[in-house]
C-alpha positions as a Markdown table, in Angstrom:
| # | Residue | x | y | z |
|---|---|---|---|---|
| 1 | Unk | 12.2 | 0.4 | 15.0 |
| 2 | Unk | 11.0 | 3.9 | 13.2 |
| 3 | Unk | 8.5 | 5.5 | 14.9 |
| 4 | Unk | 6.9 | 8.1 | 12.7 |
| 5 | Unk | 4.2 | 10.5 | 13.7 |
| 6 | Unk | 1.1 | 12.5 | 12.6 |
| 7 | Unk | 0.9 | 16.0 | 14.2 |
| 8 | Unk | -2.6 | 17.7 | 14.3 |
| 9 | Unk | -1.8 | 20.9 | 15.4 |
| 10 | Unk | -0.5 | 24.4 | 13.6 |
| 11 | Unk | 1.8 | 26.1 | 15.5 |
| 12 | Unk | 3.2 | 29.6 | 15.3 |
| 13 | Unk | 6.8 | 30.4 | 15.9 |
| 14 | Unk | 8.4 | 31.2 | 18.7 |
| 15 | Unk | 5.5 | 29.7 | 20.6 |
| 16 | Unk | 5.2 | 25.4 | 19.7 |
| 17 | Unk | 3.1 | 23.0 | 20.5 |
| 18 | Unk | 3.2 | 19.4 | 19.3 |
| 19 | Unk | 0.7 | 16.5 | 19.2 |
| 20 | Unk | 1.7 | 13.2 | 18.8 |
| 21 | Unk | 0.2 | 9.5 | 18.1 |
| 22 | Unk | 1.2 | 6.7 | 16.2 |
| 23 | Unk | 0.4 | 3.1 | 15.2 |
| 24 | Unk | 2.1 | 0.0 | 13.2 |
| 25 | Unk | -1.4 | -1.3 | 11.7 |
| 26 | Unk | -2.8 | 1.9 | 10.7 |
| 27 | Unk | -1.2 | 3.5 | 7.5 |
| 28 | Unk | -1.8 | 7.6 | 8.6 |
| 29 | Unk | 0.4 | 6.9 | 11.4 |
| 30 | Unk | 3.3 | 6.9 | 9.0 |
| 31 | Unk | 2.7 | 10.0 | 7.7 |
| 32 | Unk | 3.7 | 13.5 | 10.1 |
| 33 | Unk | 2.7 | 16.6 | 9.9 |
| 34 | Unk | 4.7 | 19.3 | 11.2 |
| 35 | Unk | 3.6 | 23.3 | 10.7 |
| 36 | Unk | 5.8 | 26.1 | 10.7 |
| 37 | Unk | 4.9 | 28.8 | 10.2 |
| 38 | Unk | 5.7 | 33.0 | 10.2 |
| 39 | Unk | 4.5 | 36.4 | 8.1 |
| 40 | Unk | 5.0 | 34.6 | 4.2 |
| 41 | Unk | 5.6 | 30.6 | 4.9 |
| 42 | Unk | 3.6 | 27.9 | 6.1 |
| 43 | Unk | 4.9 | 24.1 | 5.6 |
| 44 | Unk | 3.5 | 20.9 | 6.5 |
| 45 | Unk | 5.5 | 17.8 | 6.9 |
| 46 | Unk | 3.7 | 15.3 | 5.2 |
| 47 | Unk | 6.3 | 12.1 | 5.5 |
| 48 | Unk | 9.4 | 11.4 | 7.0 |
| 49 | Unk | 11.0 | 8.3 | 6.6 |
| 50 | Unk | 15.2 | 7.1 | 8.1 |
| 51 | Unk | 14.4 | 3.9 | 6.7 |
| 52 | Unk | 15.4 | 2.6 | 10.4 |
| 53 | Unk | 14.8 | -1.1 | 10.3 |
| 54 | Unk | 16.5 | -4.4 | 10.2 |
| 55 | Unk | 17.9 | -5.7 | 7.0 |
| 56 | Unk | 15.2 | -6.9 | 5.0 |
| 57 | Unk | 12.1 | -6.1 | 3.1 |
| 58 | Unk | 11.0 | -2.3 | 2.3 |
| 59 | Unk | 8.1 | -1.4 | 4.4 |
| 60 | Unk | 4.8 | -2.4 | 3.6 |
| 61 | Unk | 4.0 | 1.5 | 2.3 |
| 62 | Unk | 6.9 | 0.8 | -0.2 |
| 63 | Unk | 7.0 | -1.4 | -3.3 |
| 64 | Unk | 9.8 | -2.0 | -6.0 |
| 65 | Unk | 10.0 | -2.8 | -9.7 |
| 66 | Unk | 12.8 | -4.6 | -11.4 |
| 67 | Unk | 15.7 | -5.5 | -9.4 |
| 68 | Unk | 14.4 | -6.0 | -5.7 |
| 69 | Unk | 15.5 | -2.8 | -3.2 |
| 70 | Unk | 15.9 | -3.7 | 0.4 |
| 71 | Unk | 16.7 | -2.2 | 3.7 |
| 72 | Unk | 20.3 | -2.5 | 4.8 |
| 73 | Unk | 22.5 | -0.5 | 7.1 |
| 74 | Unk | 19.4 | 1.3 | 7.9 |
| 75 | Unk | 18.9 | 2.6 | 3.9 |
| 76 | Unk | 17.0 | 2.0 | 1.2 |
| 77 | Unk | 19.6 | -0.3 | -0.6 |
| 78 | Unk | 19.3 | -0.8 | -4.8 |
| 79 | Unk | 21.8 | -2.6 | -6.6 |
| 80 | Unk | 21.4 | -2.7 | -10.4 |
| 81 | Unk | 25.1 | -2.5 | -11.0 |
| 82 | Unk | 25.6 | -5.8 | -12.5 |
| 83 | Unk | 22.8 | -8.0 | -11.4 |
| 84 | Unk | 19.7 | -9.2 | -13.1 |
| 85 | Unk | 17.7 | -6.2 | -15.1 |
| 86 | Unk | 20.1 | -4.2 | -13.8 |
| 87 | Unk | 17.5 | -1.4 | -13.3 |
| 88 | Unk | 15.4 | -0.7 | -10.2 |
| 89 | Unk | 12.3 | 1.3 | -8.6 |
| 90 | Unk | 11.0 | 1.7 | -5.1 |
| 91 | Unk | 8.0 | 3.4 | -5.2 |
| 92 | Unk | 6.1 | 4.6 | -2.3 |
| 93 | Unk | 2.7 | 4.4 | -2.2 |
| 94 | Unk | 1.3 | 8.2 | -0.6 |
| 95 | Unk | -0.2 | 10.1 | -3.0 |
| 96 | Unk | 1.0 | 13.4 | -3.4 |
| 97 | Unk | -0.4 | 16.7 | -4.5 |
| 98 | Unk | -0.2 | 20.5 | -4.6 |
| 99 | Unk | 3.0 | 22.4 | -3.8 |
| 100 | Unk | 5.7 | 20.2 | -2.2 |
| 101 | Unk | 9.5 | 19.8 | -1.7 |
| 102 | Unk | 11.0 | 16.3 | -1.7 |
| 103 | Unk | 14.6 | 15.5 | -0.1 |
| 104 | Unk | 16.9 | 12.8 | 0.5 |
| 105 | Unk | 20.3 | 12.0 | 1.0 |
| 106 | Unk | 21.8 | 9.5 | -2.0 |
| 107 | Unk | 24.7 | 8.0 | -2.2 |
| 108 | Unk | 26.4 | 6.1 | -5.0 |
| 109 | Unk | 28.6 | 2.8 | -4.5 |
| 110 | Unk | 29.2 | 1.5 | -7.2 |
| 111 | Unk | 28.6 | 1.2 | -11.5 |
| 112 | Unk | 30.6 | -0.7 | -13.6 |
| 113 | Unk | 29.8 | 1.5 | -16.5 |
| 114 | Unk | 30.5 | 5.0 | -14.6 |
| 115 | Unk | 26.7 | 5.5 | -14.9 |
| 116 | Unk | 26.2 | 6.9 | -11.7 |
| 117 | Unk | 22.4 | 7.3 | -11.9 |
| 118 | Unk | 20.4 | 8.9 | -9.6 |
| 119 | Unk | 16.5 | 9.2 | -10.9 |
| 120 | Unk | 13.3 | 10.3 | -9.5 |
| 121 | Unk | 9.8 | 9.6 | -10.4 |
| 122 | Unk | 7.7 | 12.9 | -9.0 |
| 123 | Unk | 3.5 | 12.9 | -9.6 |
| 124 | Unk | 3.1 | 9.9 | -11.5 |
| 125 | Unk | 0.0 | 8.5 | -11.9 |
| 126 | Unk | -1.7 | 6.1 | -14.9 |
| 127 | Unk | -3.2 | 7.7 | -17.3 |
| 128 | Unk | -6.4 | 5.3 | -17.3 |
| 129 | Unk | -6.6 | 6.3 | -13.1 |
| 130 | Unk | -5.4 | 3.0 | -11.9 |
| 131 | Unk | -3.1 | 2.5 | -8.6 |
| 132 | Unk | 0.8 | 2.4 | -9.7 |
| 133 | Unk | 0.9 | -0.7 | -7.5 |
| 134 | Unk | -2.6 | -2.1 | -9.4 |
| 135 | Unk | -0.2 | -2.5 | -12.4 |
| 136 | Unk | 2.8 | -3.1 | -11.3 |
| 137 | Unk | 3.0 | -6.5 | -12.8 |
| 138 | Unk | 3.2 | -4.8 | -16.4 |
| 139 | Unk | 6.6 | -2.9 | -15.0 |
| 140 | Unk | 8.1 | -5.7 | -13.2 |
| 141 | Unk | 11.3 | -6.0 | -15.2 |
| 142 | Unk | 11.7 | -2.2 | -14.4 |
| 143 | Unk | 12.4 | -1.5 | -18.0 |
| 144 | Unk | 12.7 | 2.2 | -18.2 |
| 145 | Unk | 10.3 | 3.1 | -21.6 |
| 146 | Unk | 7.4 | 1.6 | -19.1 |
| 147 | Unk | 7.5 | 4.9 | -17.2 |
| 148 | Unk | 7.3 | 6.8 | -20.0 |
| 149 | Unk | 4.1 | 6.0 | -20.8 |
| 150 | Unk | 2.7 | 7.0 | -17.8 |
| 151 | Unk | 1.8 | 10.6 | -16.4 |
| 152 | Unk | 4.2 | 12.5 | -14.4 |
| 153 | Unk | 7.9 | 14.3 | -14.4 |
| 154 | Unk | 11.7 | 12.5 | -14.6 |
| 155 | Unk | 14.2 | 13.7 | -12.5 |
| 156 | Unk | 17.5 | 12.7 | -13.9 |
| 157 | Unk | 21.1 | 13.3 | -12.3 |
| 158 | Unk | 23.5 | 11.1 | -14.5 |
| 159 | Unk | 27.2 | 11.4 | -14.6 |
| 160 | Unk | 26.9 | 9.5 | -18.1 |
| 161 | Unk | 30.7 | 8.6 | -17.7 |
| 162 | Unk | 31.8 | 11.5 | -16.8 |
| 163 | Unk | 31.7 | 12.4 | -12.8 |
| 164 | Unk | 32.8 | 15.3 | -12.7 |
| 165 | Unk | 30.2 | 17.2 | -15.7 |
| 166 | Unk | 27.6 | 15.2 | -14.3 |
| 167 | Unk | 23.8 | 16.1 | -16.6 |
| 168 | Unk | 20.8 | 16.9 | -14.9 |
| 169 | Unk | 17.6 | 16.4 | -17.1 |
| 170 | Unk | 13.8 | 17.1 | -16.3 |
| 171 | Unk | 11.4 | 15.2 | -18.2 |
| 172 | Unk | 7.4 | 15.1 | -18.8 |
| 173 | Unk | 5.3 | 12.2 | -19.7 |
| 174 | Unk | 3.8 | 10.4 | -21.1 |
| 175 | Unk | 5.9 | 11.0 | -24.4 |
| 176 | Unk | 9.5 | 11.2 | -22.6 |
| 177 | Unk | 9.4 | 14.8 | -23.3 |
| 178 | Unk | 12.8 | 17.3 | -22.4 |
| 179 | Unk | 11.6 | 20.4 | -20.5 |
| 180 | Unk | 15.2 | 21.3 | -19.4 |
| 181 | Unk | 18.7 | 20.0 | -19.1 |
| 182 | Unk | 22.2 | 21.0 | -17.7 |
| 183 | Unk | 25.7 | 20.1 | -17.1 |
| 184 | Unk | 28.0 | 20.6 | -14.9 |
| 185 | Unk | 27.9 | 19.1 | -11.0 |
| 186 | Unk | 29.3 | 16.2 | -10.2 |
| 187 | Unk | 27.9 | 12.8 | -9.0 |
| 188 | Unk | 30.8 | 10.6 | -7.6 |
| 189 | Unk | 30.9 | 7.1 | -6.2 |
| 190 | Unk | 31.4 | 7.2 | -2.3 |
| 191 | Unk | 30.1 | 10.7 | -2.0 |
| 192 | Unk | 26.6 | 11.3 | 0.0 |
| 193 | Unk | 24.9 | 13.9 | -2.0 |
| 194 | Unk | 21.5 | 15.7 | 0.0 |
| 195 | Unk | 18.9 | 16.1 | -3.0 |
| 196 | Unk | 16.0 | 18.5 | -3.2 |
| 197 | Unk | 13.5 | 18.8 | -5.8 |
| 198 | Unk | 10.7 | 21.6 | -5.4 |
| 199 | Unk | 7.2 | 22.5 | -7.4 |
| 200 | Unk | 5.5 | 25.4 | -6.7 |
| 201 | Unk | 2.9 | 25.3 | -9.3 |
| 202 | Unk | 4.5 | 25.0 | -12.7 |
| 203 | Unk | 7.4 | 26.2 | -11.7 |
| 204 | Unk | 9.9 | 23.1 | -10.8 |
| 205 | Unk | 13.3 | 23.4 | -8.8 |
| 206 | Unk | 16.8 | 21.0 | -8.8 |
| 207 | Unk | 18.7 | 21.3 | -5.6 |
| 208 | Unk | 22.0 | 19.8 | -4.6 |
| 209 | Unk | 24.1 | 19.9 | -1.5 |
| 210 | Unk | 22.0 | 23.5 | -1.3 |
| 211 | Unk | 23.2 | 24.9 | -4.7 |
| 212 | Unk | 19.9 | 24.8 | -7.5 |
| 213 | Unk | 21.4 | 23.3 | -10.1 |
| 214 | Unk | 18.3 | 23.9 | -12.6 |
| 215 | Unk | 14.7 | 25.2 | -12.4 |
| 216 | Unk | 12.0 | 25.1 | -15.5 |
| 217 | Unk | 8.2 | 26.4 | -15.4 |
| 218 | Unk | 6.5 | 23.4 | -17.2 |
| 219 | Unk | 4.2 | 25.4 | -20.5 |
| 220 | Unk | 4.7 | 22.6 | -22.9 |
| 221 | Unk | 3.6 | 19.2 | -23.7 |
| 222 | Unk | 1.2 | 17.5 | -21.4 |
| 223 | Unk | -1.3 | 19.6 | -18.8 |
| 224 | Unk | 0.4 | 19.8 | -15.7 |
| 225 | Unk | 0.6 | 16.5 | -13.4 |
| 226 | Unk | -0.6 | 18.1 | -9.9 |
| 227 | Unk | -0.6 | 14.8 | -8.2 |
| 228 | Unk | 0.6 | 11.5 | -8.1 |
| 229 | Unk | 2.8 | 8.7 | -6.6 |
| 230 | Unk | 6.9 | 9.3 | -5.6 |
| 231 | Unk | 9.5 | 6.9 | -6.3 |
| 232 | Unk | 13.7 | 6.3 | -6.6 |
| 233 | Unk | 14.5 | 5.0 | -9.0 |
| 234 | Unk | 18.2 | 3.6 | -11.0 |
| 235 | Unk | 19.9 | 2.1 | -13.7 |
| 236 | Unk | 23.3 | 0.1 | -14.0 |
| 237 | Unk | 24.0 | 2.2 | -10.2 |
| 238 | Unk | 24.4 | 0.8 | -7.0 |
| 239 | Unk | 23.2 | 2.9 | -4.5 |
| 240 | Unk | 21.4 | 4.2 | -1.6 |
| 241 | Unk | 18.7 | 6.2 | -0.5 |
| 242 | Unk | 18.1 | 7.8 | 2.9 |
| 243 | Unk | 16.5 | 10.5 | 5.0 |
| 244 | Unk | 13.2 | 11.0 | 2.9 |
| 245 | Unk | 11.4 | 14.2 | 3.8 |
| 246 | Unk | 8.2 | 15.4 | 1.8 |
| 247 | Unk | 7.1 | 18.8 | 2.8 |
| 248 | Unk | 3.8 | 20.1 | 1.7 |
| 249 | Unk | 4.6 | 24.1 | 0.6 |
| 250 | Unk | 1.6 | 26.9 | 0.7 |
């Protein structure tokens, strides 16, 4: 079984100290903090997750919309290849705020259709200030023009048919708005790709296998979405999700 932990404690480098507790009924213990810090940086883990459990049900901080993700071989497992809606979303239910960096190691197995979709929900909240999971029931075909009535930014990596000039595309809702797109990487079936997506204020950062593949300052459209709810998300992909770090950035 995961054990995840909260640490308490700043630390400066080289000298480090660590604190430890954790819990299965109480909620914080599944989130850990983790300070490092020198002259100009200072990060705080805020959750880790390995996804380290029997085959099964997400955990109970986790929900999904459309077809049903699951744990298996110790991943966060979606399969909307070919199966019912034949979209899916696994949202999990931290809110999230400020400056952060989220990463996570994807892999694609299979699309029929060469989709190769790999999508990220980042700060998403509802508009009328009610919990994601409150209304859930409206989304539960996981029918994509749902999401784009909410508030909160797309993350798109899409090989659209093409593998190897795979498109990248950040959006802004509600309203589906494009703030920036590009072409050019590739996302290929059987290939584990390690994904990082940064905000730093407005300004917003696409990483893959450490090469930033696109970066936007968001000026336009709706008021910038400072906090909000994180989630996978897919479309006629099979795939998996694993090794889920969220870093608070000051």
């Amino acid at each position: 079984m995961k054990k995840k932990m909260k640490l308490g404690l700043f630390f400066l480098l080289p000298i480090i100290c660590s604190l430890s507790s954790s819990s299965e009924e109480d909620m914080s213990s599944k989130i850990s903090g983790e300070v490092l810090m020198d002259e100009t940086i200072k990060e705080e883990i805020l959750f880790k997750e390995t996804f380290s459990y029997p085959d099964g049900p997400l955990p109970v901080e986790w929900w999904c919309e459309g077809n049903t993700a699951v744990i298996k071989d110790g991943r966060l497992f979606m399969d909307a290849d070919l199966h019912h809606h034949r979209a899916s979303t696994a949202w999990l239910d931290y809110n999230l705020s400020g400056n952060i960096r989220i990463e996570f190691d994807v892999q694609i197995v299979s699309s029929v259709d060469t989709a190769n979709n790999i999508n990220c929900f980042v700060m998403y909240s509802d508009p009328e200030g009610k919990h994601l999971r409150e209304t859930s029931h409206i989304r539960e075909n996981g029918v994509y023009n749902h999401y784009h009535k909410l508030n909160g930014y797309i993350f798109t990596f899409v090989a659209n048919k093409n593998p190897e000039d795979a498109r990248i595309r950040f959006r802004d809702n509600p309203g589906f708005n494009l703030l920036a797109e590009d072409f050019g990487a590739e996302v290929i079936a059987g290939k584990t790709y390690r994904i990082k997506i940064e905000k730093r204020g407005n300004n917003f950062q696409y990483w893959v296998n450490d090469e930033k593949l696109l970066e936007k300052v968001d000026d336009e459209y709706n008021d910038l979405h400072a906090k909000g709810l994180f989630g996978f998300r897919t479309w006629h992909t099979a795939l998996w999700w694993d090794n889920l770090i969220i870093t608070r950035l000051d």
